[in-house]
C-alpha positions as CSV (number, residue, x, y, z in Angstrom):
1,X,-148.5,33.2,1.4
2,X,-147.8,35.6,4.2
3,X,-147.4,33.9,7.4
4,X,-147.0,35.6,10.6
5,X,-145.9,33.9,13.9
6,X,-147.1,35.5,17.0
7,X,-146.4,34.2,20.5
8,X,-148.4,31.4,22.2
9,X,-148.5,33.1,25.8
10,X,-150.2,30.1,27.1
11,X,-147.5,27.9,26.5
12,X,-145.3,30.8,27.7
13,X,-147.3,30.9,30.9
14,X,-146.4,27.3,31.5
15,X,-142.6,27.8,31.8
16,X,-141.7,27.4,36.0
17,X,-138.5,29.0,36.9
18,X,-136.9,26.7,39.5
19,X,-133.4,26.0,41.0
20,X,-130.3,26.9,38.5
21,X,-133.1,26.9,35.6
22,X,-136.7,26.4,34.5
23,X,-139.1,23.5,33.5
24,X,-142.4,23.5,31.7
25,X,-144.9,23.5,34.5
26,X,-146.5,20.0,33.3
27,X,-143.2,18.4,33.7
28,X,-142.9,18.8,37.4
29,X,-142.9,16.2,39.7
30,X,-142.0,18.3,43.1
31,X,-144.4,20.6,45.3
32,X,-144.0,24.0,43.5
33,X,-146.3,27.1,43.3
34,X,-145.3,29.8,40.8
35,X,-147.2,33.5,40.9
36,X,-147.5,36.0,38.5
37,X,-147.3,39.6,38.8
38,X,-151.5,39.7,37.8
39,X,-152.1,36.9,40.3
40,X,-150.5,38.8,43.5
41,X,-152.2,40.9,45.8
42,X,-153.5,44.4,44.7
43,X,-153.6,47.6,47.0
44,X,-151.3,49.0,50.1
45,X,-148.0,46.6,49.8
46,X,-144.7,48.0,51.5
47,X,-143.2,44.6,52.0
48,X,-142.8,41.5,49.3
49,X,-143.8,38.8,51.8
50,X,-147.5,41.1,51.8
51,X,-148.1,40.1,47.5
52,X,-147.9,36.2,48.7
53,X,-150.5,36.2,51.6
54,X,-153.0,33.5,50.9
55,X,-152.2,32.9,47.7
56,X,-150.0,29.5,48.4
57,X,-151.3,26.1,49.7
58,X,-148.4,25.4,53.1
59,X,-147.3,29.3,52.9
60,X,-148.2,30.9,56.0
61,X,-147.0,34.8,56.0
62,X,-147.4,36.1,60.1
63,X,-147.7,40.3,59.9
64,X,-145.2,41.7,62.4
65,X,-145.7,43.8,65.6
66,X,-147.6,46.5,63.6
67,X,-144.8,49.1,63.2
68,X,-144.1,51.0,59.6
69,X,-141.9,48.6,57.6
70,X,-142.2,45.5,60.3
71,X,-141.0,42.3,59.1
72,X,-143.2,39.3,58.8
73,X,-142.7,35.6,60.0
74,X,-142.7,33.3,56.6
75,X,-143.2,29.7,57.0
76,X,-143.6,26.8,54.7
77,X,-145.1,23.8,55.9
78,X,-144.6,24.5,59.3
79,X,-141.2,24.4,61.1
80,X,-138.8,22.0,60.6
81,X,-136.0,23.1,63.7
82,X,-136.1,23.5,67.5
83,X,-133.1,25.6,67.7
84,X,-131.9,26.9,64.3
85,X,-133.4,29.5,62.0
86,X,-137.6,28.1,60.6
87,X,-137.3,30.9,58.1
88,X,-137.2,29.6,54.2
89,X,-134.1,30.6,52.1
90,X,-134.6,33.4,49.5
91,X,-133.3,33.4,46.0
92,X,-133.5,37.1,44.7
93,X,-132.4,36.3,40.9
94,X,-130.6,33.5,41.7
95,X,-128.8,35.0,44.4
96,X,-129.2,33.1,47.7
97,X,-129.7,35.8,50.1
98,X,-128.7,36.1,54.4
99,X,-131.6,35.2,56.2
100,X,-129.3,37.4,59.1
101,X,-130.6,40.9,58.6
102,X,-128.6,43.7,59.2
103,X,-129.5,45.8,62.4
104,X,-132.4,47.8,61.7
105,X,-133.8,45.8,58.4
106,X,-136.6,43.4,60.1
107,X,-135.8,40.9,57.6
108,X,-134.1,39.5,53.9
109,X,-137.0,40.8,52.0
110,X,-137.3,44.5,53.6
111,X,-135.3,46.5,51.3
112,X,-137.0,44.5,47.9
113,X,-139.6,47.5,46.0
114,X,-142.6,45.1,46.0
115,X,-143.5,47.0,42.5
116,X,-139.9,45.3,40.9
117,X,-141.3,41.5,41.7
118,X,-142.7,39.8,38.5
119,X,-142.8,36.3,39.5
120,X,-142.8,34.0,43.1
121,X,-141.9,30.7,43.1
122,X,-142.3,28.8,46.1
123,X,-140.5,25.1,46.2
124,X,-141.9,23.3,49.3
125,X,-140.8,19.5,49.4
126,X,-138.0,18.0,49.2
127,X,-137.2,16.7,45.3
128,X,-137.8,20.3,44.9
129,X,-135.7,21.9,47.2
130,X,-132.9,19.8,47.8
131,X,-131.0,21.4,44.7
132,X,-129.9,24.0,47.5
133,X,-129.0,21.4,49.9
134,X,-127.5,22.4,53.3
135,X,-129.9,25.5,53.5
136,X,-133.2,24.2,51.8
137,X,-135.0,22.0,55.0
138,X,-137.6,25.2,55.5
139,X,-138.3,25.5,51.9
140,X,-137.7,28.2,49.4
141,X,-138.8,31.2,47.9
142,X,-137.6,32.6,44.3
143,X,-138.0,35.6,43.5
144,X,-138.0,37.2,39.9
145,X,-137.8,40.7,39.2
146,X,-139.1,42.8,36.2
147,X,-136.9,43.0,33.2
148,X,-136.1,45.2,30.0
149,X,-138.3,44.1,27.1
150,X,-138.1,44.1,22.9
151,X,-141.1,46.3,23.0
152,X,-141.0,50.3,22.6
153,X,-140.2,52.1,25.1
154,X,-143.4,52.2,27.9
155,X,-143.4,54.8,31.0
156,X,-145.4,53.2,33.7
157,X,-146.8,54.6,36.9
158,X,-148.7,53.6,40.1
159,X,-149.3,55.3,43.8
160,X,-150.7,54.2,47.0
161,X,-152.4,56.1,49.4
162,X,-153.2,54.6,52.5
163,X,-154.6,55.9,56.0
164,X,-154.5,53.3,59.4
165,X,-156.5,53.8,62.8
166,X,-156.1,52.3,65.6
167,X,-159.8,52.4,66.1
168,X,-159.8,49.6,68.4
169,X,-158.5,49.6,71.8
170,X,-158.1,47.6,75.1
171,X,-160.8,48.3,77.3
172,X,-159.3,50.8,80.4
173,X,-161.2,52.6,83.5
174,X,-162.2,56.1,82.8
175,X,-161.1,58.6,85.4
176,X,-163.9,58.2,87.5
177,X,-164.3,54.5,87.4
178,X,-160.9,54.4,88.4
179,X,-161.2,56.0,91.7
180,X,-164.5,54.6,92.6
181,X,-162.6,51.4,92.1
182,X,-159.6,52.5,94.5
183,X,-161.4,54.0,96.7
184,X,-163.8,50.5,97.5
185,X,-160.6,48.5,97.3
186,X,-159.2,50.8,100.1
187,X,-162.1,52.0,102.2
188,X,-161.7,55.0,104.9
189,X,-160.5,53.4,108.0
190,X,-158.1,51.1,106.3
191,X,-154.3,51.9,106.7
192,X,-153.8,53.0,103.0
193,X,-156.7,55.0,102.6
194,X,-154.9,58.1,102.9
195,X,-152.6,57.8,101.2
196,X,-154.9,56.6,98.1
197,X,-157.0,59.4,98.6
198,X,-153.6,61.5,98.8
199,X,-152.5,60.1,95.3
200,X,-156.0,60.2,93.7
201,X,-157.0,63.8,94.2
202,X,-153.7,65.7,93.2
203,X,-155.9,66.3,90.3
204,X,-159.2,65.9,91.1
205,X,-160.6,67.2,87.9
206,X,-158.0,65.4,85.3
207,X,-159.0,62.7,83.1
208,X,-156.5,61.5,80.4
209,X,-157.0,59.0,78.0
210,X,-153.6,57.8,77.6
211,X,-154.4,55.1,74.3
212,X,-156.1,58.7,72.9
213,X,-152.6,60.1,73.9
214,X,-150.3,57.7,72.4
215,X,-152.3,56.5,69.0
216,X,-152.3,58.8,65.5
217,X,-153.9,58.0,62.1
218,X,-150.8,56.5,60.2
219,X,-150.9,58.2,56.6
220,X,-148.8,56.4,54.2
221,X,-148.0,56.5,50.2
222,X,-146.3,54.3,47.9
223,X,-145.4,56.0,44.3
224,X,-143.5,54.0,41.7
225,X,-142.4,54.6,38.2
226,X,-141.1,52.7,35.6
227,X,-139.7,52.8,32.3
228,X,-138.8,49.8,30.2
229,X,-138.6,49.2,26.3
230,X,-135.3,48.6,24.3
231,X,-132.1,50.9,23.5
232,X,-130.5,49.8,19.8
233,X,-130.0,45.8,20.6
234,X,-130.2,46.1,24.7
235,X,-133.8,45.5,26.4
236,X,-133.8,48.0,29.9
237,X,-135.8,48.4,32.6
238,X,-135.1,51.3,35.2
239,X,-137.9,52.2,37.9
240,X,-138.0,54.5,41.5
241,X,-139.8,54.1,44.0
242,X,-140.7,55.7,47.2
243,X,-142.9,54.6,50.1
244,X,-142.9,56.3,53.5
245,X,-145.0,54.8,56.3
246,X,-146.2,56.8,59.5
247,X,-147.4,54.3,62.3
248,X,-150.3,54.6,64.2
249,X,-148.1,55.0,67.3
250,X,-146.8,58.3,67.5
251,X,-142.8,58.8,66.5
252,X,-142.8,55.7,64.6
253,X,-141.6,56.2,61.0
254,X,-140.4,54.3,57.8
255,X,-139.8,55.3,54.7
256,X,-137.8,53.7,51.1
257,X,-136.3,54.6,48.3
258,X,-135.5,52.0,45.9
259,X,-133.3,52.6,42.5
260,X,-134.1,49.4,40.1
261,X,-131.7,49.4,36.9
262,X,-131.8,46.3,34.5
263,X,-130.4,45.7,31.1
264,X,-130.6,42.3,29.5
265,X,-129.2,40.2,32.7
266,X,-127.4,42.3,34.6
267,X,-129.5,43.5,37.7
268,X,-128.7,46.0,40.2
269,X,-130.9,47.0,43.0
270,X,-129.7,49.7,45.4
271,X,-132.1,50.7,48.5
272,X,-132.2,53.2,51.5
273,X,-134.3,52.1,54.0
274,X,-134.6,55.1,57.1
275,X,-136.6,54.0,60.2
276,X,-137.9,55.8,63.7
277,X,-138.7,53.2,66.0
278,X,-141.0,53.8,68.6
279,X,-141.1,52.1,71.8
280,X,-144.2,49.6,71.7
281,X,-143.8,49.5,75.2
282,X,-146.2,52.8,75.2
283,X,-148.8,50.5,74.0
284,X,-148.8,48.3,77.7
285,X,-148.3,51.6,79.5
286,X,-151.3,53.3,78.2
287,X,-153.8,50.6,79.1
288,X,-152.7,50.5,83.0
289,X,-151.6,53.9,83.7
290,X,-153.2,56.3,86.1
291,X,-156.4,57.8,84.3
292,X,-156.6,60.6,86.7
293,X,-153.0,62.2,85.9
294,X,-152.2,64.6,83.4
295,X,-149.6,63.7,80.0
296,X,-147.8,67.0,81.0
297,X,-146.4,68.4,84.8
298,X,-144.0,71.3,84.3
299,X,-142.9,71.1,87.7
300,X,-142.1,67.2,87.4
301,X,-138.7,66.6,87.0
302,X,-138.9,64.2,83.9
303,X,-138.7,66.8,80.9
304,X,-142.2,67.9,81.8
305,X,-144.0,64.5,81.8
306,X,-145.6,63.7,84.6
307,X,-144.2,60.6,86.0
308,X,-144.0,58.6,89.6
309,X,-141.1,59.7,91.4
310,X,-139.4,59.6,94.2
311,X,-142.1,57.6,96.6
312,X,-141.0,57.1,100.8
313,X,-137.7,58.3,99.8
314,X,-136.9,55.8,96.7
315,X,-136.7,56.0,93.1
316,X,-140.3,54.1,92.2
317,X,-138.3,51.9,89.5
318,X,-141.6,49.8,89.3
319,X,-144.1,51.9,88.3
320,X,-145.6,52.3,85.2
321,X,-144.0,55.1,82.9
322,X,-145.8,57.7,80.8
323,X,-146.4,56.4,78.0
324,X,-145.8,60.0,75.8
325,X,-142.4,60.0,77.5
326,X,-141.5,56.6,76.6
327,X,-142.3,57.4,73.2
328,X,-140.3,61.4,73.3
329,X,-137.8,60.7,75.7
330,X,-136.1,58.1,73.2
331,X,-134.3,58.9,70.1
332,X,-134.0,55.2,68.0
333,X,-133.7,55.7,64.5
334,X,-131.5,53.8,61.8
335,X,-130.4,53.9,58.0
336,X,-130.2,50.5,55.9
337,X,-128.2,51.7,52.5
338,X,-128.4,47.9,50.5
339,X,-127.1,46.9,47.1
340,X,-128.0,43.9,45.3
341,X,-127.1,43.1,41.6
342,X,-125.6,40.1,39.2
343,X,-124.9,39.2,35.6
344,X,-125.8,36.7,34.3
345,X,-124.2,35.2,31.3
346,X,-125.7,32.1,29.2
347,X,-123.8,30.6,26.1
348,X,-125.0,28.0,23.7
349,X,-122.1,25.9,22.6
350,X,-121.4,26.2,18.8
351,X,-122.5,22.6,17.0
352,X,-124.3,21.8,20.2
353,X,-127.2,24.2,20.3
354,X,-128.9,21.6,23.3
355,X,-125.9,22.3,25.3
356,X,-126.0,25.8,27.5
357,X,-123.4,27.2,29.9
358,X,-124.5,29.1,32.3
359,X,-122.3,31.8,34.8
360,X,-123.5,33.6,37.3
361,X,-121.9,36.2,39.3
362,X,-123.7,38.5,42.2
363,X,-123.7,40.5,45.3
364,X,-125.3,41.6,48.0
365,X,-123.9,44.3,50.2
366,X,-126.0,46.2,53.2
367,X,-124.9,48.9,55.6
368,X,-127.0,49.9,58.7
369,X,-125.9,52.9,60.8
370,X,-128.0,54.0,63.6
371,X,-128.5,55.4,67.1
372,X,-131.0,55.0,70.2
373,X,-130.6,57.2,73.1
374,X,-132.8,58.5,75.8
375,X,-132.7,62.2,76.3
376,X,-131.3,62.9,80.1
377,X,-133.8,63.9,82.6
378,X,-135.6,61.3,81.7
379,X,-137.8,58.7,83.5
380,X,-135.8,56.1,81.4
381,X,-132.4,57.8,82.4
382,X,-133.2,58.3,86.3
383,X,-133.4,54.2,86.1
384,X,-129.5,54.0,85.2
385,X,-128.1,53.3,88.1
386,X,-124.6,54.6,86.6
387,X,-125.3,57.5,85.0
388,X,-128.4,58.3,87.3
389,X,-130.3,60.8,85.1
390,X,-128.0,61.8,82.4
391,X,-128.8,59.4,79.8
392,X,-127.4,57.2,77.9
393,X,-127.7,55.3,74.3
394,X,-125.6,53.2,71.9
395,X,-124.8,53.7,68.3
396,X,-124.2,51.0,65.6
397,X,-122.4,50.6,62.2
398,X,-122.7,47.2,60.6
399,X,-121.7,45.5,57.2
400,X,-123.3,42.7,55.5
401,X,-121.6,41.1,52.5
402,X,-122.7,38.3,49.9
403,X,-120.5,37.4,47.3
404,X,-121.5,34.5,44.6
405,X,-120.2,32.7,41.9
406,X,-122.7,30.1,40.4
407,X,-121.6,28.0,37.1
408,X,-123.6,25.5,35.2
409,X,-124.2,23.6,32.0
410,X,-127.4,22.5,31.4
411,X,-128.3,19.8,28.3
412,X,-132.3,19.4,27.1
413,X,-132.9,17.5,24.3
414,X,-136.4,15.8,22.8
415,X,-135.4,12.4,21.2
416,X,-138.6,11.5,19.0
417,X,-137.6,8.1,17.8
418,X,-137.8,6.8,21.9
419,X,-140.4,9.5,23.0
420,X,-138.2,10.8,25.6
421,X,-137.1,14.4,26.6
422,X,-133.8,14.9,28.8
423,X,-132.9,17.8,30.9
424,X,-130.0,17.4,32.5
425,X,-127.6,20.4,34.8
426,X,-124.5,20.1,36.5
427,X,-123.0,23.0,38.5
428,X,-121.1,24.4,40.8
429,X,-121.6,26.9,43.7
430,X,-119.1,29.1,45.6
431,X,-120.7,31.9,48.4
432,X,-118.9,34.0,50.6
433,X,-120.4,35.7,53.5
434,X,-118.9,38.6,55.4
435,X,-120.4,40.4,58.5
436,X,-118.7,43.0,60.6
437,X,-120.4,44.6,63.7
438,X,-119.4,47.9,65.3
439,X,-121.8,48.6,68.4
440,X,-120.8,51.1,71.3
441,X,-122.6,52.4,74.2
442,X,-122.4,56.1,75.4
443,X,-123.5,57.9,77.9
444,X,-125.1,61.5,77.4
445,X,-123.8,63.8,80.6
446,X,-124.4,67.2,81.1
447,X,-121.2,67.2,82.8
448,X,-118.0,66.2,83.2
449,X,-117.9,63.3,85.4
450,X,-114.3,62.6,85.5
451,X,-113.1,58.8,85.6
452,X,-115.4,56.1,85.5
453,X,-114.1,52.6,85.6
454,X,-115.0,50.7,82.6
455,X,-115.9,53.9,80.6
456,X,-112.9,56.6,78.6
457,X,-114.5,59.9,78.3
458,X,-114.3,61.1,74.2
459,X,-113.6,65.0,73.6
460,X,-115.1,64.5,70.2
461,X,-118.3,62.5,70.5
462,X,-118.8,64.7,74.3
463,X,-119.7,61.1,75.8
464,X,-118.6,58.0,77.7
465,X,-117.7,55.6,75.9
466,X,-117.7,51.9,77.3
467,X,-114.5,50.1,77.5
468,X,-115.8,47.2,76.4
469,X,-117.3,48.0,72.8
470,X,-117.3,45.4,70.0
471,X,-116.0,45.1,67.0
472,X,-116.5,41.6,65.8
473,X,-115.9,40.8,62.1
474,X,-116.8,37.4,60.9
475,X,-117.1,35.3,57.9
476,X,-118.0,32.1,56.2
477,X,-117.9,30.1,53.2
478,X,-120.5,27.5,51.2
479,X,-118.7,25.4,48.1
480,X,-121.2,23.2,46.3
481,X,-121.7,20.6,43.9
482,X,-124.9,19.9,42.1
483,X,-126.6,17.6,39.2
484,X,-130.1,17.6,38.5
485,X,-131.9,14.9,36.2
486,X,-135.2,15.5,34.5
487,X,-136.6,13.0,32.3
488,X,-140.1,12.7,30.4
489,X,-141.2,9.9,28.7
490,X,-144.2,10.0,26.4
491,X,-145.1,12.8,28.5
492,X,-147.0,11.0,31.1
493,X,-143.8,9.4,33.1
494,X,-141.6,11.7,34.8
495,X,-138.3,11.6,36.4
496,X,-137.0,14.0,38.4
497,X,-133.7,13.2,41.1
498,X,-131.0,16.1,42.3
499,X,-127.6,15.6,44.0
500,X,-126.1,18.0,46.3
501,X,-122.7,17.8,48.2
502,X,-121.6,21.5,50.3
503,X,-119.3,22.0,52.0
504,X,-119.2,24.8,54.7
505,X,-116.9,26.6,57.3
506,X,-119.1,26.8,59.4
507,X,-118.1,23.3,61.0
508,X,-115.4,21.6,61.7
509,X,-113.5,19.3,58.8
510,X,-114.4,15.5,60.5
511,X,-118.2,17.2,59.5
512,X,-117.5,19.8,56.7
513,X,-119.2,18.6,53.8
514,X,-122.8,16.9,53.2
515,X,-124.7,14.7,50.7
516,X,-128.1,16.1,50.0
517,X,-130.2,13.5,47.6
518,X,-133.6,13.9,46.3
519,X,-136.0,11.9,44.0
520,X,-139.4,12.0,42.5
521,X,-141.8,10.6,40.5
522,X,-144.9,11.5,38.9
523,X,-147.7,9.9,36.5
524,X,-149.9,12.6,34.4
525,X,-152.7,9.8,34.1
526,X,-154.5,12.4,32.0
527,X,-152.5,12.2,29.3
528,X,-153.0,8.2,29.5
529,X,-155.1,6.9,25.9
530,X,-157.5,5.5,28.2
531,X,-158.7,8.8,29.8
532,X,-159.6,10.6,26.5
533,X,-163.6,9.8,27.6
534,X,-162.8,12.1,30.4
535,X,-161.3,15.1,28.7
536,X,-164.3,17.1,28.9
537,X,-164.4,16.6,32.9
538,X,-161.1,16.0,33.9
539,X,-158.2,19.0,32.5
540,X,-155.2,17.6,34.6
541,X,-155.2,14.2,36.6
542,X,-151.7,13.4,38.2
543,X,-150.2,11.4,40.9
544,X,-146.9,12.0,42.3
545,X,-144.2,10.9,44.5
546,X,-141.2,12.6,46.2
547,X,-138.2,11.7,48.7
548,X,-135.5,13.8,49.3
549,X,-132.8,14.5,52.2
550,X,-132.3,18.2,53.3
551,X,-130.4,20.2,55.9
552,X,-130.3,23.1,57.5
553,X,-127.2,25.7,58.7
554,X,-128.5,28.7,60.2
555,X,-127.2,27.5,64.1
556,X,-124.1,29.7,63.8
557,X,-120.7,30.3,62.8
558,X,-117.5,28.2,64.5
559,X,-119.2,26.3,67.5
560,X,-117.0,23.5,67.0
561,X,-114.3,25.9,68.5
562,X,-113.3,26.2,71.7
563,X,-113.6,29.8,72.7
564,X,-114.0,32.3,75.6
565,X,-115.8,35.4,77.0
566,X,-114.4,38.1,79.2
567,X,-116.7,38.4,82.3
568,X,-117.9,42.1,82.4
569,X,-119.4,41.6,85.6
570,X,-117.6,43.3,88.5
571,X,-118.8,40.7,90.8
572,X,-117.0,37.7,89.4
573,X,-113.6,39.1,89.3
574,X,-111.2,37.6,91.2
575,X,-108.9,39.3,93.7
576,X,-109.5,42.1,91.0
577,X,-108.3,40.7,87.7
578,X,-111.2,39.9,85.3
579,X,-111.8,36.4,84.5
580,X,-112.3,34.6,81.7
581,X,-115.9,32.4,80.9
582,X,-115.9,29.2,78.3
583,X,-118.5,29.4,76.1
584,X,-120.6,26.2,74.6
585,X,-119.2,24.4,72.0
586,X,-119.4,20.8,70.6
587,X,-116.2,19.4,67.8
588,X,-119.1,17.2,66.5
589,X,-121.5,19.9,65.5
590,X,-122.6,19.7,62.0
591,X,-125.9,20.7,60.1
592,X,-129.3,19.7,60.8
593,X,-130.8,17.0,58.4
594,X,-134.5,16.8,57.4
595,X,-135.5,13.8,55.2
596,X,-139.3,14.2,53.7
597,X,-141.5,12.2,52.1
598,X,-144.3,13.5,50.0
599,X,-147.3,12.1,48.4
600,X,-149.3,14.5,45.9
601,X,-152.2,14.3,43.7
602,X,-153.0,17.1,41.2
603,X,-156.2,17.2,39.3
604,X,-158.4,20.2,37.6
């Protein structure tokens, strides 16, 4: 007889990646939602966050302000903090990533090619999440990407195109309307009328949509390609991708390129993210200003936008700015260069085949450089009160770093003669992060000004350069311990409890290091003898039960350290020396704590 084996891909389909391993989906007993690369959303995705929108029960995904490549709010079951960070962590093949984005990145997920995902996994209560302990109070999200395969080699392709319009706008006064309007709010006789019909009839035949002004169709395209198969005894899997993203308000402009190399289990990502921002405060300044002046005045001062000036002899700091100058008359554009890989190394002890070592070692490094200025001449630079007119801007160069080092052994075993299956995993966890800031503020003269206190003049850069610019490296560490238990008996009584202890530098040693204890049970009742009669109506009945003790970290680095500030404020110096300003701090201060109780029933 010739018997062939082929691959049950339902059973396959079953198999939940979770914390530091995987379980078969029947054997769960937390709140967990796994989705497939079939099962996410289809069509114009630039961000990763945008494949999971309605697709998970407690998962709400909030779209940012609009803007090409915005960031969006992700919560799970709500918040669980008044102060610290709501935002869940994020496990990018198994390597806990910063929820800190680097200037310039909107957030942890931005520089991930949406096309590289092939699996999310959300854990949502607490026997589910506690595994991560001292970070895992607002849920998390795992995320697998594609990897090589044992097939023959397969070329893969797919491109987006995608057009935006801002068809629909706030409601505004034509032209006309508008000066009826002024004109019955300030009637002849009144002691503003003048001057109103002064102001309206400098151009008494303009009318200027300014939303018309300000708004563009944003074109966009997203082209991937992927090849993946297997080279002698290595499966590999190398794609590139592109997207660029014009927004619908004018200036503002995103575009990716994403590099994706992986060979068995070593993964390395490497991204360029380039952004224009545009300043969304055009969108405001369109709806209220003037209707009956033009965009463009080549006699105005501002760089040929018309704009209020000088009104009874002052600067008119409150009126409303041109919208197409708020949007020209800034430069604000930034690079995000981001590298993220690991390897991944699993070893089946000789003579105890049940018994795996696992080692994991990654890294995440990002680096944003970038610069916003406003051009001098400028509405925005005649309100700088100390470089009136000339202009002024900052620049910034910043470093994020992630280092990890995960080990675990993990033991499964069936035992048939007491109809019990064990999974058990013990670990450890070391993660170092590393951030360094490097943010300075110019101005932009046209001249030499000579000496300005609190500024040094550079020959090189042809600016000011403030006195007072930062440099502020800082760094922290995370050591954990960790145990998970999963049994199953006669596959209807499940087991499931996790341990946690971390330790963090982040506080002080009296509250250093945390205990992070989880539990659950479940009952498949549908797999009881008695429900047989039901099999034909009922597929899955089961009732399960979870406690579990989490925390939460992101409330920032040291603040059990007395520390201090230089006042930069030349009013509170005293008898001309600079003074010095304590800043809050508490030696108690230790991690949040979030215990949960949860009370499921699955049926189908």
């Amino acid at each position: 007889m010739n018997i062939i084996l082929k691959d049950d891909t339902e059973l396959l389909d079953e198999v939940v990646v979770i914390g530091y391993g995987s379980v078969k989906k029947d054997d769960l007993s937390g709140s967990v939602v796994a989705i497939k690369a079939e099962e996410m959303n289809k069509g114009a995705v630039t961000s990763p966050q945008e494949l999971i929108m309605g697709k998970v029960p407690g998962l709400s995904v909030s779209q940012g302000d609009g803007a090409p490549g915005a960031g969006s709010t992700i919560r799970i079951r709500g918040g669980a903090s008044l102060n610290a960070s709501n935002d869940p962590l994020i496990v990018i093949d198994g390597i806990p990533v910063s929820n800190d984005a680097a200037p310039g990145t909107p957030n942890a997920l931005a520089t991930i090619n949406p096309n590289d995902i092939e699996t999310f996994t959300v854990l949502k209560d607490a026997s589910a999440t506690a595994i991560y302990g001292s970070r895992a109070s607002n849920g998390v999200i795992i995320i697998q990407t594609k990897k090589g395969t044992q097939d023959k080699i397969k070329v893969s392709y797919s491109g987006t195109f995608t057009a935006k319009d801002p068809y629909k706008r706030i409601e505004t006064l034509d032209a006309q309307s508008f000066r009826e309007v002024m004109q019955a709010q300030y009637p002849e006789g009144t002691a503003q009328s003048a001057d109103i019909q002064r102001i309206l009839n400098v151009y008494p035949n303009q009318s200027t949509d300014w939303q018309d002004a300000i708004y563009q169709t944003g074109l966009s395209t997203d082209q991937n390609i992927g090849i993946a198969g297997k080279a002698g005894f290595m499966p590999f899997r190398i794609s590139l991708g592109y997207n660029t993203e014009k927004g619908t308000l004018k200036t503002s402009k995103y575009e990716r390129y994403t590099d994706n190399h992986l060979s068995v289990d070593i993964n390395v990502k490497g991204t360029i993210n380039k952004n224009r921002f545009a300043d969304s405060g055009a969108v405001g300044a369109a709806a209220f200003f003037d209707p009956t002046k033009p965009i463009y005045d080549e006699e105005n001062r501002y760089n040929g936008y018309w704009n209020w000036g000088i009104v009874q002899g002052a600067q008119a700091d409150l009126a409303t700015q041109n919208p197409l100058s708020l949007l020209y008359d800034r430069n604000n554009h930034g690079t995000t260069k981001r590298s993220l890989g690991n390897i991944q190394l699993d070893y089946k002890i000789h003579g105890l085949e049940d018994l795996h070592a696992n080692l994991n070692l990654g890294y995440d490094v990002a680096k944003t450089t970038g610069r916003n200025f406003v051009n001098s001449n400028s509405v925005q630079s005649s309100l700088d009160k100390t470089f009136t007119g000339l202009g002024q801007g900052n620049t910034w160069n910043n470093l994020r770093r992630n280092h990890l080092l995960d080990f675990y052994m993990n033991y499964a075993k069936n035992i048939e003669s007491i109809k019990s299956n064990f999974d058990i995993m013990a670990g450890y966890s070391w993660q170092h992060f590393y951030y360094a800031n490097h943010d300075i503020t110019y101005s932009n003269p046209t001249e030499d000004l000579g000496a300005k206190e609190g500024y040094t003049y550079d020959e090189n850069e042809r600016h000011y350069i403030r006195d007072d610019h930062r440099r502020i490296p800082y760094e922290n560490y995370l050591i954990s311990f960790f145990g998970r238990l999963n049994y199953n008996f006669m596959d209807r009584y499940l087991l499931t409890a996790t341990l946690r202890r971390d330790g963090s530098s982040r506080f002080s040693e009296n509250n250093r290091w945390g205990l992070f204890p989880s539990a659950a049970l479940a009952w498949t009742i549908s797999n009881e003898p008695f429900m047989k009669a039901t099999e034909n109506v009922l597929s899955k009945l089961k009732l399960r039960l979870g406690y579990g003790v989490t925390g939460q970290q992101e409330i920032g680095d040291y603040q059990y350290i007395t520390s201090y500030s230089f006042s930069t404020n030349p009013n509170t110096t005293y008898l001309g020396t600079t003074l010095l300003k304590p800043n809050g701090y508490s030696p108690d201060l230790k991690w949040e704590q979030t215990t949960t109780y949860n009370v499921a029933i699955d049926f189908g």
